[in-house]
N, C-alpha and C positions, 0 to 999 in steps of 0.2 A: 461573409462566411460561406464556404465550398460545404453547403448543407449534404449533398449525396455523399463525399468522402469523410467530413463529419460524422457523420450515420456507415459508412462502411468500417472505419476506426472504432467508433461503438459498440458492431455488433462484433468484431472480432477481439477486441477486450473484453468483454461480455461474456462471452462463449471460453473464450479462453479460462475464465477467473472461475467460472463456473466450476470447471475442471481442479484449480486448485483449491475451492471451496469445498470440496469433493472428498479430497487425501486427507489436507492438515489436521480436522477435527479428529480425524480414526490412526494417525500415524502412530500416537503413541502407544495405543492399543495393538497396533500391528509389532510393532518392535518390540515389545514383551512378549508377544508369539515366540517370537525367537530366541527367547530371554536373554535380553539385552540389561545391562546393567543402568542403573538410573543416570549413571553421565553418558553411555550411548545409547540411550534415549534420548538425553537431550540432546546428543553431536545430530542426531538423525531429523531431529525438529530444526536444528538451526544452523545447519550446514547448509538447508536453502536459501536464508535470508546472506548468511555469510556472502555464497557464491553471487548474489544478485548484489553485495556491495562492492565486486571486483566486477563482476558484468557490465553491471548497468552504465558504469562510466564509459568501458570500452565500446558497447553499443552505440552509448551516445557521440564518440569521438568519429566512431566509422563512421555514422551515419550522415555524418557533415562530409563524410568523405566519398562514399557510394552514393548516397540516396539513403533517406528515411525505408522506403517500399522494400529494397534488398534486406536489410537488417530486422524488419519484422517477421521478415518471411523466414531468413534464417534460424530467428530465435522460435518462433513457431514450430518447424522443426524439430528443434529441440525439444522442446513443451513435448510435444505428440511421442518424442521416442522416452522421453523420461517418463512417462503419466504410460506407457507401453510397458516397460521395463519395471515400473512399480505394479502394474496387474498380475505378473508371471514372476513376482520375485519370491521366492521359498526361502532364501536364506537374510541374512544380516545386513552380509555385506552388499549382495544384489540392491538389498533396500534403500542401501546408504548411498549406492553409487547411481541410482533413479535418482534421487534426491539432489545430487553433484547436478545430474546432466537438466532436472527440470527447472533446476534453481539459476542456473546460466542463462538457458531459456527465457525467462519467465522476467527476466531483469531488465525487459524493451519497455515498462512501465514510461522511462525518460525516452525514448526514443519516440514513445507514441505521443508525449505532450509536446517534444519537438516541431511534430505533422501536426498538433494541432495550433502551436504557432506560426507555420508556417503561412498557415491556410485562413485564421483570423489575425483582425486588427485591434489592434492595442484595445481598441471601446469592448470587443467581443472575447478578450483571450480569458475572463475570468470565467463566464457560462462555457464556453470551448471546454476549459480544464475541467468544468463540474461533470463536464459531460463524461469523460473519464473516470472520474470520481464516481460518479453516480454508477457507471459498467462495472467500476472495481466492486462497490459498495452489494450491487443488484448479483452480481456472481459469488459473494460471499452469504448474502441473504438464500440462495435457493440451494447453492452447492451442496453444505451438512445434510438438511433432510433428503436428499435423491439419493449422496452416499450413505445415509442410514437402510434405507429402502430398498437400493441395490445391495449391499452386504448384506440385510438380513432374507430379502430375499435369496441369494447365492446360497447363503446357509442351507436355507431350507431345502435346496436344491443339491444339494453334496459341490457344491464349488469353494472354494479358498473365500475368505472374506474380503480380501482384498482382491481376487478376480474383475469381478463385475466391473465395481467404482472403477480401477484401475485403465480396463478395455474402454467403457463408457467415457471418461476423463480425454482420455486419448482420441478417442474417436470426438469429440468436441472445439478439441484442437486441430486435428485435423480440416474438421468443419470450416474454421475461422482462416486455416493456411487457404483452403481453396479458395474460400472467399473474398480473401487480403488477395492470392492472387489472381484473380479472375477479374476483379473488380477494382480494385485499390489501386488510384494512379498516384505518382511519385510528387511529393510536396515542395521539393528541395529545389531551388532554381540551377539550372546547367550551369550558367557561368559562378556559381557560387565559389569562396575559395577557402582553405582549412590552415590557419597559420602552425599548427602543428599534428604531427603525426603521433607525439606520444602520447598514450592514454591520459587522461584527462588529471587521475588520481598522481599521476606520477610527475606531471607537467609544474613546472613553480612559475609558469607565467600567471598558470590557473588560480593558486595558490595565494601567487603574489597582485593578481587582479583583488579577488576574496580579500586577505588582507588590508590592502589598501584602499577599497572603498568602503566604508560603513556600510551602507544601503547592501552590498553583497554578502557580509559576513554576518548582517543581522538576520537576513533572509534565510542563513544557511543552520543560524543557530534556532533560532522560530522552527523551525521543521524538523531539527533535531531532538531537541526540548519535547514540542507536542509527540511526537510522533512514540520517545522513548515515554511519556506517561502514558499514553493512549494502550501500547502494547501491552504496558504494566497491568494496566487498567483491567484488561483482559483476559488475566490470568489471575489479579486478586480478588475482582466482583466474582468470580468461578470460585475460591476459596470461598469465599463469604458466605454469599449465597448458600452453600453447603454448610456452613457452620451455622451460622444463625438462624436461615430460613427452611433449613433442609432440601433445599431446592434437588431437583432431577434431573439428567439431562434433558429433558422435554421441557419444565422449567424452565432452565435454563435456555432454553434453545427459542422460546418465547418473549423472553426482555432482550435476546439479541435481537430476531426479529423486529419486535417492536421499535431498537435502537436504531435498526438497519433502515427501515422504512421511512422514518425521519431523516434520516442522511441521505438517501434517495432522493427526495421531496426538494431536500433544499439544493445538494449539487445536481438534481436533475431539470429543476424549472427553474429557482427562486433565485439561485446565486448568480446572474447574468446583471437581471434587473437590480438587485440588493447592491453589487459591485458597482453599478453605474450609478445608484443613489447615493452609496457613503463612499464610497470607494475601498479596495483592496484593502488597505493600512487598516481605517476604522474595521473593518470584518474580522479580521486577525484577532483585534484588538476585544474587539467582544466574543469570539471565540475562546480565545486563551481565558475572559470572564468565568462565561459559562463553563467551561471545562472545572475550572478551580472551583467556584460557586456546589456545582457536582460534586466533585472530591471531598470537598471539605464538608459535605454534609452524611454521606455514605458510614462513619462511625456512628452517629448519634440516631441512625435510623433502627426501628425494631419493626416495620410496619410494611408489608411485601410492594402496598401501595408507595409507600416512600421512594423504594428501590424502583420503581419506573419514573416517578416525578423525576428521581435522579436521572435515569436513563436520557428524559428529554433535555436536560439542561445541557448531560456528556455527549447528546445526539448533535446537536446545535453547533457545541464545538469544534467536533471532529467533519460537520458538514459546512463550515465557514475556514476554518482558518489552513486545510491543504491547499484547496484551488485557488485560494488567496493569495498563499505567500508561491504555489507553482506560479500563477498569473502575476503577481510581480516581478519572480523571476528571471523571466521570459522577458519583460520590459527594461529591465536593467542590463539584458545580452545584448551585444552584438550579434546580429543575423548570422555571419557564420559561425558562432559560439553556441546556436540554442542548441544542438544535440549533446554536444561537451559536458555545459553547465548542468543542465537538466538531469542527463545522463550522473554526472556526481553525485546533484540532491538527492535522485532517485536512490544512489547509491549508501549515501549517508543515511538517507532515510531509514534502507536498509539494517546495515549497522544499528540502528537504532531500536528497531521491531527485535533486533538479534539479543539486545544487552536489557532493555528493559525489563523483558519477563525476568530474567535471571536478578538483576536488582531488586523486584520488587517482589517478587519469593523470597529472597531473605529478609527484606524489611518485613514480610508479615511473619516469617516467623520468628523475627525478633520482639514483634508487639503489634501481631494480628491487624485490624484492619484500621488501626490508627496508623500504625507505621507504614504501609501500602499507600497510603490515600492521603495522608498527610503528606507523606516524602513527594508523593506524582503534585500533590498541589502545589507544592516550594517548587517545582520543575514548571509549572503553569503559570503560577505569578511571575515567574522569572522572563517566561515568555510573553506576557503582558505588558511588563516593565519594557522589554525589546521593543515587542509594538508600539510603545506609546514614545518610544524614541525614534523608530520610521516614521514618524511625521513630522517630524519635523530634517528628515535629508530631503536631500531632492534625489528624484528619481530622472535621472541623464543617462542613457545610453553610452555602455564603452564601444568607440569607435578603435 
């Protein structure tokens, strides 16, 4: 494993996510500013995740085509003028169209697990991806309270509330472009070659690869599954919480922590060694457990202590079964594929963080935090059921 570019990948996901840790929690309180109606509030929450499911494929296509190193820098870029353009925005639409520009940006997620398959080997691509996992996790952990702290200090100060975070954000992206390019050498081998030019999402060789191997369309639904419970997850524990326990944002902002630091821990050291012991499939497989195990115990809880035992079981899953099924992924591409592929799940992934809160805001207001946590659990055993079907393909490389 290429430990210096490793750690230069690290610190500019890091840096970067930081930034988006920064916005999201306050977006919607910013968009009411402007009094925005409750569906462009939501267009303005999830018009990022949208834009990073048509990006992130395209990312990953070019970057089998240019170099991994051009295409980060590109999206960086962008990150820094969107996260720019949300500091100095007074109106709406300003808002919406930060959001457009940071959300295309911000969709190199696949482009950067690419470079880290480039640069590890099959034994090492599970800790490689944690590493990732762990910067996303680590810039979501520290993001909220800096932009609580920067807003409310700008208050005090006669600035916009979204000034500070906004310039701060930006200037952090920044940070990570210089540093991607100052330092960051190119992963992608020269003679490499790209059997097509269309975007990944549009491409039915893509499609018809997915399709036609088990091992790939299991992989794609595992990531879509978790990922649409997990988003849900964190918008109805926020309902809950408030209903039952009266919870605060401070509260609140304390069981994520809590949850975040766990996910740290495991995709930051543990899931290297844990993948080499059970392998990939098993992790997933007790992942999607834990998850469910989680979920399905979150209604019958009255006891604030309950609500974090919880937290460690949904901490567990959400820190085993991404880098698992990305580092499986990665093993079942062809070497000029990992941008492509990657670039997609990134993308579905996407999509998935987009539809889930929206799903599981009407399952709770159809039947509160059974219907929430129940429904994200039928989505988690579903993904268990997958997993315990990937063990039994083999995992062959499409040439």
């Amino acid at each position: 494993m290429h430990r210096p570019s490793l750690g230069v990948l690290f610190l500019t996901v890091f840096i970067d996510l930081i930034g988006f840790g920064m916005v999201i929690p306050f977006l919607s309180f910013y968009a009411r500013e402007y009094h925005a109606s409750g569906v462009m509030v939501g267009a303005v929450v999830g018009v990022y995740s949208i834009m990073q499911f048509f990006f992130a494929p395209v990312w990953g296509r070019l970057s089998d085509r240019i170099g991994r190193r051009p295409v980060i820098l590109i999206s960086l870029t962008a990150s820094c003028v969107g996260y720019l353009l949300f500091g100095f925005a007074r109106s709406l639409l300003l808002l919406f169209i930060s959001r457009v520009i940071a959300g295309a940006g911000g969709a190199n997620i696949g482009t950067a697990q690419a470079y880290i398959a480039d640069i590890t080997t099959p034994e090492n691509r599970a800790k490689g991806m944690g590493a990732i996992g762990a910067a996303f996790g680590m810039g979501f952990i520290l993001g909220p309270p800096l932009s609580g702290f920067l807003g409310e200090y700008g208050s005090h100060h006669g600035m916009h509330g979204n000034l500070l975070p906004g310039i701060v954000a930006a200037s952090l992206s920044f940070i990570a472009l210089a540093v991607a390019f100052f330092v960051l050498a190119e992963s992608r081998p020269r003679n490499a070659t790209v059997r097509s030019k269309v975007p990944p999402q549009f491409d039915k060789r893509v499609w018809n690869a997915m399709l036609s191997r088990a091992i790939l369309g299991a992989i794609i639904a595992g990531l879509f599954l978790t990922l649409f419970a997990v988003s849900g997850m964190e918008t109805s524990v926020t309902l809950h919480a408030r209903d039952r326990f009266q919870f605060r944002q401070r509260d609140m902002a304390h069981w994520f922590l809590f949850m975040g630091v766990i996910v740290a821990v495991i995709q930051g050291g543990l899931i290297g060694r844990l993948s080499k012991w059970l392998g990939e499939r098993t992790l997933v497989a007790i992942g999607a457990a834990s998850f469910t195990i989680g979920f399905l115990a979150v209604p019958s809880l009255w006891d604030v202590r309950g609500l974090y035992a919880v937290a460690f079981f949904i901490a567990i899953g959400q820190g085993l079964t991404y880098p698992s099924l990305t580092a499986l992924l990665s093993k079942v591409t062809s070497a000029d594929e990992q941008g492509s592929m990657l670039g997609l799940a990134s993308g579905i992934g996407s999509l998935a963080r987009f539809l889930g809160p929206i799903a599981t805001g009407f399952l709770y207001d159809l039947a509160q935090a059974r219907g929430a946590f129940y429904g994200g659990a039928v989505l988690t055993i579903t993904a268990f059921s997958i997993a315990m079907a990937m063990r039994r393909m083999p995992l062959i490389t499409e040439v």
